[in-house]
C-alpha positions as CSV (number, residue, x, y, z in Angstrom):
1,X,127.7,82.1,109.3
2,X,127.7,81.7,105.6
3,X,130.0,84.3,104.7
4,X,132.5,83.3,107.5
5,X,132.5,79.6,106.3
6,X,132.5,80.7,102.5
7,X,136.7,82.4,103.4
8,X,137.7,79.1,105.1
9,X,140.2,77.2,102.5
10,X,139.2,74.6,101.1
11,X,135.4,75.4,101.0
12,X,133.7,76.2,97.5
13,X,130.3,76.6,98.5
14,X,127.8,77.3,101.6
15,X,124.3,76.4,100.4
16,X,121.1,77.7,102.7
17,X,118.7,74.9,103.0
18,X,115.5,76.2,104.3
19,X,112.7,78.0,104.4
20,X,110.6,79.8,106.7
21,X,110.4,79.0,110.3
22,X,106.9,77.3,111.2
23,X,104.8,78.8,114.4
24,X,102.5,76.7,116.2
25,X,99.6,77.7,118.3
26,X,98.5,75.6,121.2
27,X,95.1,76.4,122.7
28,X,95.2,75.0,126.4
29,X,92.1,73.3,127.6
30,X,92.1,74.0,131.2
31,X,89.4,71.6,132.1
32,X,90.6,68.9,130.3
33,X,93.9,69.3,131.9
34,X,92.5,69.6,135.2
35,X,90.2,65.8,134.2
36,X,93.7,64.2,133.7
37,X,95.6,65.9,136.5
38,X,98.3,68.2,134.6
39,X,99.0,71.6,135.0
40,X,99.6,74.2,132.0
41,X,103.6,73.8,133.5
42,X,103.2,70.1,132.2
43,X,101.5,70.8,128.9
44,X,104.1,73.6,128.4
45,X,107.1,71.1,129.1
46,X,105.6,68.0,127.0
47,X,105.3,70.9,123.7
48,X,108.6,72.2,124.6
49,X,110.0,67.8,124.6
50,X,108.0,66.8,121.4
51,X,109.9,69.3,119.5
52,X,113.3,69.7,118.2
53,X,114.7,72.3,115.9
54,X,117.6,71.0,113.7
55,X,119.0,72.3,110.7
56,X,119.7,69.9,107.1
57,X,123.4,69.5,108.3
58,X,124.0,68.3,105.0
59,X,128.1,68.0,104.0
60,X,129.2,67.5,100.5
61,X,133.1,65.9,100.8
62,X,134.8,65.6,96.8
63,X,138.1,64.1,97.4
64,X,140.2,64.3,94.8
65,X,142.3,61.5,93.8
């Protein structure tokens, strides 16, 4: 995507922001789930909710006057 942005007019620069991508591990407890009445379908959806992947989306504008 960089290099395709980077040819558009009217574009100077196309920074990458970032880093590696972070992995979680999530050991299931299957009698503690079982106390509170969940399934490993619900701890798998509430994981799945709580996180969100999103990039910097940062945009520089310089008008020039």
């Amino acid at each position: 995507m960089k290099y395709a942005l980077a040819t558009v007019e009217g574009v100077s620069e196309v920074a990458s922001i970032g880093g590696f991508v972070q992995a979680y591990e999530v050991v299931a407890n299957t009698d503690q789930l079982h106390r509170y009445g969940l399934t490993l379908l619900d701890l798998v959806k509430a994981v799945k909710e709580s996180n969100e992947d999103t990039g910097a989306q940062t945009i520089e504008v310089d008008k020039l006057v």
